[in-house]
C-alpha positions as CSV (number, residue, x, y, z in Angstrom):
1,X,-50.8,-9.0,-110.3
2,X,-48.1,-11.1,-111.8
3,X,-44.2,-11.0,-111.6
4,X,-43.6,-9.7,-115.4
5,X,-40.3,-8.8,-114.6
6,X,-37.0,-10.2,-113.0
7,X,-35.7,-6.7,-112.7
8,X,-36.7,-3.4,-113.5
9,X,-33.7,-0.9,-114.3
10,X,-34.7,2.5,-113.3
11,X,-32.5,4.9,-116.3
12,X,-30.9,4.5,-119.4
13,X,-27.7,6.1,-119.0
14,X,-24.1,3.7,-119.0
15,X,-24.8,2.3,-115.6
16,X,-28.7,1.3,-116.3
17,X,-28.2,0.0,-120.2
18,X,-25.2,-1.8,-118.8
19,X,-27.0,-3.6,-115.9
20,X,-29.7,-4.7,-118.2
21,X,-27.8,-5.7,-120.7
22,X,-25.5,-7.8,-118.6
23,X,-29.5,-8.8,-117.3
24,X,-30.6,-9.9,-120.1
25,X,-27.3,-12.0,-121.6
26,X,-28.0,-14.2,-118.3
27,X,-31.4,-14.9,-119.2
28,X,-33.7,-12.5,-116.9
29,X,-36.5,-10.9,-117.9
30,X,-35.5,-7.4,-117.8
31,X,-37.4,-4.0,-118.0
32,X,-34.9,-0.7,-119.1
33,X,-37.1,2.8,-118.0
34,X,-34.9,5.9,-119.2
35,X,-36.5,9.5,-119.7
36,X,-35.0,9.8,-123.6
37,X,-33.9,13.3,-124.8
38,X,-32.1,14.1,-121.8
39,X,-28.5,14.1,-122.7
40,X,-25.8,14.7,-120.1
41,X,-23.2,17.4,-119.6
42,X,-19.5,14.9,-119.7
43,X,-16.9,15.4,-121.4
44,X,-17.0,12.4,-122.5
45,X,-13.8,10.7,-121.9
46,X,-13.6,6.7,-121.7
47,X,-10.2,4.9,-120.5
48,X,-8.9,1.8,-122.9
49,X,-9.7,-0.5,-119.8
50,X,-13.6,0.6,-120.8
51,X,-13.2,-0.1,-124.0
52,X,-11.8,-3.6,-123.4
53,X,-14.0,-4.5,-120.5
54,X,-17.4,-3.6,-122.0
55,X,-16.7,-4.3,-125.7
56,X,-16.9,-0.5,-127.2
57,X,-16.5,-0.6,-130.9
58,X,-14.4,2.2,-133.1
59,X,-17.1,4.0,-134.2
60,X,-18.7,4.8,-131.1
61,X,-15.2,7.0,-130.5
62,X,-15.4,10.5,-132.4
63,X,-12.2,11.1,-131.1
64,X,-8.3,9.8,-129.8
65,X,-6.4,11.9,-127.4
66,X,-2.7,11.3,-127.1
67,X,-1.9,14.5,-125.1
68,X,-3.4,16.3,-121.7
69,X,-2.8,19.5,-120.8
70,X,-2.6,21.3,-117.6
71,X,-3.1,25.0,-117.2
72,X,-2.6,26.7,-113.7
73,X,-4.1,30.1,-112.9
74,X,-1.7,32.1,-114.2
75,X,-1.8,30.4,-118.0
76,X,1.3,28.1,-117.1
77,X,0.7,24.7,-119.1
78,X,2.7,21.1,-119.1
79,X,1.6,18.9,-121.6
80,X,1.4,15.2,-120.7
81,X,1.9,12.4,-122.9
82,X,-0.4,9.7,-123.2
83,X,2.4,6.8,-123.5
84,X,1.1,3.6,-124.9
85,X,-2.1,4.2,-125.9
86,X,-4.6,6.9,-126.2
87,X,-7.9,8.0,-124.3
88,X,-10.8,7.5,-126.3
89,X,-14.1,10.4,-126.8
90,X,-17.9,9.5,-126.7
91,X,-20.7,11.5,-127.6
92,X,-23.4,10.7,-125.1
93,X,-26.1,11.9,-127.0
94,X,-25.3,8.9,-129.4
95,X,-23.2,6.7,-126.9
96,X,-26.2,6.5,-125.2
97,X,-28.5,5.1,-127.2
98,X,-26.2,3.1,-128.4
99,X,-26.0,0.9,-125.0
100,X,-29.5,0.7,-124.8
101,X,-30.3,-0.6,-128.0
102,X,-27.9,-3.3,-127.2
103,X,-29.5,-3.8,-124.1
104,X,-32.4,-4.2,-126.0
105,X,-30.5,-6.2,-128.7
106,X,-29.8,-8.4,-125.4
107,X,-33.6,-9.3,-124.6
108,X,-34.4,-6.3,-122.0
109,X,-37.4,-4.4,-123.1
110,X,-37.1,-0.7,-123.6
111,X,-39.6,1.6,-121.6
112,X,-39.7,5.1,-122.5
113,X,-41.1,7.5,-119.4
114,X,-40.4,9.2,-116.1
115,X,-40.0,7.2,-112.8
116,X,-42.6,7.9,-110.3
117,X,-42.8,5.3,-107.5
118,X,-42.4,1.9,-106.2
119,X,-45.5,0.3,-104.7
120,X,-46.0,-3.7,-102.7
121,X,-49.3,-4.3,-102.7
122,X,-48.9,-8.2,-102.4
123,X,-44.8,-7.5,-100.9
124,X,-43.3,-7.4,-104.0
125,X,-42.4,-4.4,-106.2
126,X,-44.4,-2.8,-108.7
127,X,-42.3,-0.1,-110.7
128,X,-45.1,3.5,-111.8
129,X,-43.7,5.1,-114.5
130,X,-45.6,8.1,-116.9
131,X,-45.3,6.8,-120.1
132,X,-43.7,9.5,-122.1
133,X,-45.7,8.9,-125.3
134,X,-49.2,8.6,-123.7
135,X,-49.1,10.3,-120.4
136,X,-50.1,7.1,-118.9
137,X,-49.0,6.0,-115.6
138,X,-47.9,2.3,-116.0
139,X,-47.2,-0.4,-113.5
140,X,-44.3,-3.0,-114.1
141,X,-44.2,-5.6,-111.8
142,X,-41.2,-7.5,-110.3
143,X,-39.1,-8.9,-108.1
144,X,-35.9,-6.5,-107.9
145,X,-35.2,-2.4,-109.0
146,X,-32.2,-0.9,-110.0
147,X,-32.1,2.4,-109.6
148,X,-29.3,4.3,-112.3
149,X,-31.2,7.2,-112.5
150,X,-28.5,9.8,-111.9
151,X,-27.1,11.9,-108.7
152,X,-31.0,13.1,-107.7
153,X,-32.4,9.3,-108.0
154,X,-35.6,9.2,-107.3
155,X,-35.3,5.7,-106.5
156,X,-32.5,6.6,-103.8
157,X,-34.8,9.2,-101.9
158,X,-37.9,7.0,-101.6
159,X,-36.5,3.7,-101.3
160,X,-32.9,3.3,-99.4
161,X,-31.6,5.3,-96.1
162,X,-29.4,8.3,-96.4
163,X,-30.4,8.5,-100.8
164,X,-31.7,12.0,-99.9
165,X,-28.6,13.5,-98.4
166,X,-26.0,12.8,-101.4
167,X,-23.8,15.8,-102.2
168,X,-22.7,17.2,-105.6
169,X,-21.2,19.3,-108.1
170,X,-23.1,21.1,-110.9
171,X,-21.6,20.1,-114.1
172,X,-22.4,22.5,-117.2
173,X,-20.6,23.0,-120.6
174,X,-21.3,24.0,-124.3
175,X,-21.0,21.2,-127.3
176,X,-19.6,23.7,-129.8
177,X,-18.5,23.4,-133.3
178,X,-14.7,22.4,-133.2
179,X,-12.5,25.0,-135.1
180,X,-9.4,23.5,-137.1
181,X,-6.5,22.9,-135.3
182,X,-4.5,26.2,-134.5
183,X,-1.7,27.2,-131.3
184,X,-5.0,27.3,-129.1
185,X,-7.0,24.0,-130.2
186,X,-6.0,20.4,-130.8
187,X,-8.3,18.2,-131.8
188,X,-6.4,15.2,-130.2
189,X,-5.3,17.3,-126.8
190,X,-8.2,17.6,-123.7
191,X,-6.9,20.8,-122.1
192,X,-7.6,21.1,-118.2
193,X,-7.6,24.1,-116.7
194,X,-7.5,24.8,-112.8
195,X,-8.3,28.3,-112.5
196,X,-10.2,29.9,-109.8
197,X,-12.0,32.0,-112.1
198,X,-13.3,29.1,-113.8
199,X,-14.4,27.2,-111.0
200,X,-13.6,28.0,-107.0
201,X,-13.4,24.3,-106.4
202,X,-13.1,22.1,-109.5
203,X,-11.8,22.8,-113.1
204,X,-12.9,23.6,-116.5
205,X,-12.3,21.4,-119.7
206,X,-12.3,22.0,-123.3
207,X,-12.5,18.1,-124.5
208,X,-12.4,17.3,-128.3
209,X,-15.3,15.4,-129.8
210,X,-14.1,15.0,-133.5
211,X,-16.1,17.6,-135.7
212,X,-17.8,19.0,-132.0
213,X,-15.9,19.9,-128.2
214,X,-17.0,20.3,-124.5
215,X,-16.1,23.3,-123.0
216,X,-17.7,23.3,-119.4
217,X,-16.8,23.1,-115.9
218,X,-17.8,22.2,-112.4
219,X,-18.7,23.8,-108.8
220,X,-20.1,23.2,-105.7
221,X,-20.0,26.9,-104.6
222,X,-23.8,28.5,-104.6
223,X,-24.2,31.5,-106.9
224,X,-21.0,31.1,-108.6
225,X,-21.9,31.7,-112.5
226,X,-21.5,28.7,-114.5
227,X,-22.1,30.4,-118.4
228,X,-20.3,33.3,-117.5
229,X,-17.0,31.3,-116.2
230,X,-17.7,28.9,-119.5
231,X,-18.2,32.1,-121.8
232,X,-14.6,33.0,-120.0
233,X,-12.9,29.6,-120.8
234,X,-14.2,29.6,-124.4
235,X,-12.8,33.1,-124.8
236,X,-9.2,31.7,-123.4
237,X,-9.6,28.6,-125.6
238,X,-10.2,30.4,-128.9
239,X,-13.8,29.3,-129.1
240,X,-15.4,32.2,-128.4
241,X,-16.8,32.6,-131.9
242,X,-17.7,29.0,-132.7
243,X,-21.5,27.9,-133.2
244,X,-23.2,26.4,-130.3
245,X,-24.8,23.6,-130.8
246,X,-26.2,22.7,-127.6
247,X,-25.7,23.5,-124.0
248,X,-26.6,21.5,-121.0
249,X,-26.4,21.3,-117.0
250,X,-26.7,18.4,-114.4
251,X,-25.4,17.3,-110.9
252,X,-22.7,15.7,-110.0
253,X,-22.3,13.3,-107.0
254,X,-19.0,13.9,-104.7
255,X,-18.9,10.7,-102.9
256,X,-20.6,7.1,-103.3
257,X,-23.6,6.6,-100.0
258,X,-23.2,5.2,-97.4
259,X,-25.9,2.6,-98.5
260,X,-26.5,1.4,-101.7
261,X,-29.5,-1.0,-100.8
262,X,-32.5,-1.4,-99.0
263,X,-32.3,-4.4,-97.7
264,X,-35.1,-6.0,-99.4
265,X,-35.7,-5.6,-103.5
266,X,-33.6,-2.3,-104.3
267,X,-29.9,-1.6,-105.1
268,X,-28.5,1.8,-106.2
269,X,-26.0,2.4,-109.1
270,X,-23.6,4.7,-110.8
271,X,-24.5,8.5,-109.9
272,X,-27.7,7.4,-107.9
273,X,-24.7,5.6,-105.9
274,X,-22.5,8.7,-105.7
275,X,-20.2,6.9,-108.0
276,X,-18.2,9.4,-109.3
277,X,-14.2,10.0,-109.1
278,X,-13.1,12.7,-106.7
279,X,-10.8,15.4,-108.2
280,X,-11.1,13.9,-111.7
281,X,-15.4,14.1,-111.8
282,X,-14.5,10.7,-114.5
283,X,-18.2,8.7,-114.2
284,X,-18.9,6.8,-117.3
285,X,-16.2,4.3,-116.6
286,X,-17.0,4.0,-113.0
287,X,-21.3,4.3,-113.7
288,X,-20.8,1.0,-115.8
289,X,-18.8,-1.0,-113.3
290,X,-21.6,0.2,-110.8
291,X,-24.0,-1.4,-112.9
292,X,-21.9,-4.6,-113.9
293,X,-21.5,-5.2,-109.7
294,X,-25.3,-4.4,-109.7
295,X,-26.5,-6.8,-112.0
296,X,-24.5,-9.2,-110.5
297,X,-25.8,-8.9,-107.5
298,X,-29.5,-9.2,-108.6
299,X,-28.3,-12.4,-110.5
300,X,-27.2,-14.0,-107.0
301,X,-30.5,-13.0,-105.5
302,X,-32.3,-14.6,-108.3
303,X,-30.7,-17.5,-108.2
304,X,-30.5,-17.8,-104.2
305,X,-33.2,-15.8,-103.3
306,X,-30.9,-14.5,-100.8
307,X,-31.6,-10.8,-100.8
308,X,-28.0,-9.8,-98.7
309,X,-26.3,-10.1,-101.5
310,X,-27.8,-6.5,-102.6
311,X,-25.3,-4.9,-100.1
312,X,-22.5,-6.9,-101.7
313,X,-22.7,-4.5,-104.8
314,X,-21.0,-1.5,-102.6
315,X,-18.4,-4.1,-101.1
316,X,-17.1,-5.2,-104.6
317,X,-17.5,-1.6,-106.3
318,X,-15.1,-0.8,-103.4
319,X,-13.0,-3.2,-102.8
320,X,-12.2,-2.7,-106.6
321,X,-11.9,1.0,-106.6
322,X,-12.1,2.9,-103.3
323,X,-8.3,3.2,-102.6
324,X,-8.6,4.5,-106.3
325,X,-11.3,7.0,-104.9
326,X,-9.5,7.8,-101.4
327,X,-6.8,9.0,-102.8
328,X,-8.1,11.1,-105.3
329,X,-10.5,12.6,-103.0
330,X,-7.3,13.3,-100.9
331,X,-5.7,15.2,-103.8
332,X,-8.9,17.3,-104.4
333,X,-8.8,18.2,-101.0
334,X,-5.2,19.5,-101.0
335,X,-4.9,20.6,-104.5
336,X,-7.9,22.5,-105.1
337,X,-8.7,24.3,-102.3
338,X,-7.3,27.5,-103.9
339,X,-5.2,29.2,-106.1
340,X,-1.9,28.8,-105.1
341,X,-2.1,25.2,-104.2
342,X,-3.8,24.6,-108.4
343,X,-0.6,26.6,-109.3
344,X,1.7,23.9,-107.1
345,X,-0.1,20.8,-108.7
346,X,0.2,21.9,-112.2
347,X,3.7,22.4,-111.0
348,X,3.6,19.0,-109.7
349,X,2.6,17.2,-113.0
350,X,6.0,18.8,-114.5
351,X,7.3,15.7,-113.3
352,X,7.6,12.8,-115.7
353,X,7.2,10.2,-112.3
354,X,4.0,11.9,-111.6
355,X,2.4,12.1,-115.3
356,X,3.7,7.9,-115.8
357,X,1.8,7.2,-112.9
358,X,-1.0,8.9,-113.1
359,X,-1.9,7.4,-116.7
360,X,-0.9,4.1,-116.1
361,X,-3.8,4.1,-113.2
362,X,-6.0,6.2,-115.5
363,X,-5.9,4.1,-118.3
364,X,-6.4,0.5,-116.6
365,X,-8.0,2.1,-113.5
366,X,-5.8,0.8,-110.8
367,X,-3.3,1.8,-108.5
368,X,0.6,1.3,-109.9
369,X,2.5,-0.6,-107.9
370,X,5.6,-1.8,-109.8
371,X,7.4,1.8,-109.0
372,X,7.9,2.3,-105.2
373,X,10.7,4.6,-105.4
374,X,8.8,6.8,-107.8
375,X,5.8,6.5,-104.9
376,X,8.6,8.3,-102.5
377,X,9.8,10.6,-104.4
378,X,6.1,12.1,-105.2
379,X,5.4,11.5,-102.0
380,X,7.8,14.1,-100.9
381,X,7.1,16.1,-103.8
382,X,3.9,16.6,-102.5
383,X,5.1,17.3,-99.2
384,X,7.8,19.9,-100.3
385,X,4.5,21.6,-101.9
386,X,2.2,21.2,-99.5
387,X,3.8,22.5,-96.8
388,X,5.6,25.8,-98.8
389,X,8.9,24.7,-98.8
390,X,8.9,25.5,-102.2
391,X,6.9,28.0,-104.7
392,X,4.4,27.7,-106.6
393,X,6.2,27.4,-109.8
394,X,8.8,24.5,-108.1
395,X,11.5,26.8,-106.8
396,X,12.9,26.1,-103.6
């Protein structure tokens, strides 16, 4: 059985077309497996740091958003500027497909099917996949896997330690027809609305998509009902009446493994990492910088046949964005724990220090460091908050 394949890339999603592409334009022989049809539930927002970074052209944007808003629990709001630029809207049904055609475009061949095992009968991998037009199983030999395929990898659970135990989120929402623009909707505004009704432990969205919107939200909590609280949230939106087009549900990953690799031929990327951002739930950025650190740590084992450089994915991913991801998992935790704290952090973003800050590292995905006495006095904001010393709605 020969070596066909450099790398196989286990799903199709950002972080999977991204790491073969990247592949590919380096001159490996690269094999792309994604399951097709299955479109996930994002609201599809991409920072201009994405765009730049991974060449997104205009037309893959159905929409520019130049405003956020915030809505507490009791229906208080504070809309937030986007200074300087805009946040940019994907369709993943189409954004998609788009990156893995230009994988494909690249030189990585395009395998359409559903993972099923990795086998070594002569020490080196052999990728099973059932071929989604045939039923066939096929067998695609090579010498490295990535697996991108999402927050229940399959690749994670058989292949590296602790890819069983990752915790998560359900994600759900409704692509519905957008209504014209009216005191409720605005096609260039992404309302966020923490509201315990919505969800216990996350938030609900309505996120324009041009001539479409995602209305969905997130939870951890068992049993809590995900159509009813978005069948509430269209109601408060306006969009009660407005055709569904399509409605979809997948998990969400709280917090990147432990591990990302096996130590042998395997690395882990994007969701099948954990990659996602606390508090925000913000994965398309962060699943393609997964697979950009992925691919290039396949390239270096390729070239040096040194497989420890596998485990040096995770260190750069990190070293890049984990105070990034530390301190939005630190806001989650005190922020949305319950009703009254959601009501002191929409309270919170009142303050034109906090709303600078926070889209200047939203949109080039790093901390701001230029502004340490607006640090301090957020800092004490938060503990003024925090510890009641003032209301909910910022009165001491």
């Amino acid at each position: 059985m020969t070596q066909d394949y450099d790398v196989v890339v286990v799903g199709g999603g950002p972080c999977g077309a991204t790491a073969a592409e990247d592949l590919a334009r380096a001159g490996h022989r690269v094999a792309l497996i994604d399951k097709a049809g299955r479109i996930k539930p994002c609201g599809g927002a991409v920072p201009p740091r994405m765009i730049r970074d991974f060449a997104i052209p205009d037309d893959q944007l159905v929409a520019r958003i130049d405003t956020a808003r915030m809505v507490s629990p009791t229906g208080r709001h504070v809309d937030i500027p986007i200074e300087n630029g805009f946040v940019g809207m994907v369709d993943r049904e189409h954004f998609d497909e788009f990156l893995r055609a230009r994988a494909a475009t690249a030189g990585a061949h395009r395998h359409t099917g559903t993972f099923l095992r990795v086998e070594r009968p002569q020490g080196t991998p052999v990728v099973h996949y059932r071929d989604k037009a045939t039923g066939a199983e096929r067998a695609l030999p090579c010498r490295l896997v990535i697996g991108a395929d999402g927050a229940r990898s399959g690749v994670a659970r058989a292949e590296v330690p602790g890819g069983k135990d990752i915790p998560y989120v359900i994600a759900y929402h409704e692509i519905v027809a957008a209504p014209p623009r009216s005191a409720d909707y605005d096609p260039h505004r992404c309302d966020v609305v923490y509201d315990g009704r919505i969800s216990p432990d996350f938030y609900g969205w309505v996120f324009p998509h041009g001539g479409q919107c995602s209305v969905g939200m997130g939870t951890g909590r068992d049993g809590f009902d995900l159509k009813a609280a978005t069948a509430d949230l269209r109601r408060n939106a306006g969009l009660e009446g407005a055709e569904t087009i399509r409605r979809e549900g997948a998990p969400i990953p709280l917090k990147p493994l432990d591990r990302w690799d096996n130590g042998r031929d395997v690395v882990l990327a994007g969701d099948a990492a954990g990659v996602v951002a606390p508090s925000s739930g913000e994965g398309i950025f962060y699943a393609m910088a997964g697979g950009r650190v992925a691919a290039e740590a396949c390239d270096k084992v390729l070239a040096t046949g040194r497989v420890a450089h596998l485990a040096k994915a995770r260190k750069r991913f990190l070293k890049q964005h984990g105070a990034v991801f530390r301190i939005l998992g630190a806001m989650q935790d005190a922020y949305y724990r319950s009703d009254d704290r959601r009501e002191r952090f929409v309270t919170l973003c009142h303050d034109v220090d906090v709303q600078r800050l926070t889209f200047e590292a939203y949109m080039n995905k790093e901390l701001v460091h230029a502004r340490p006495l607006a640090h301090i006095k957020i800092g004490l904001k938060n503990l003024a908050h925090l510890s009641g010393l003032v209301s909910a709605t910022g009165r001491a």
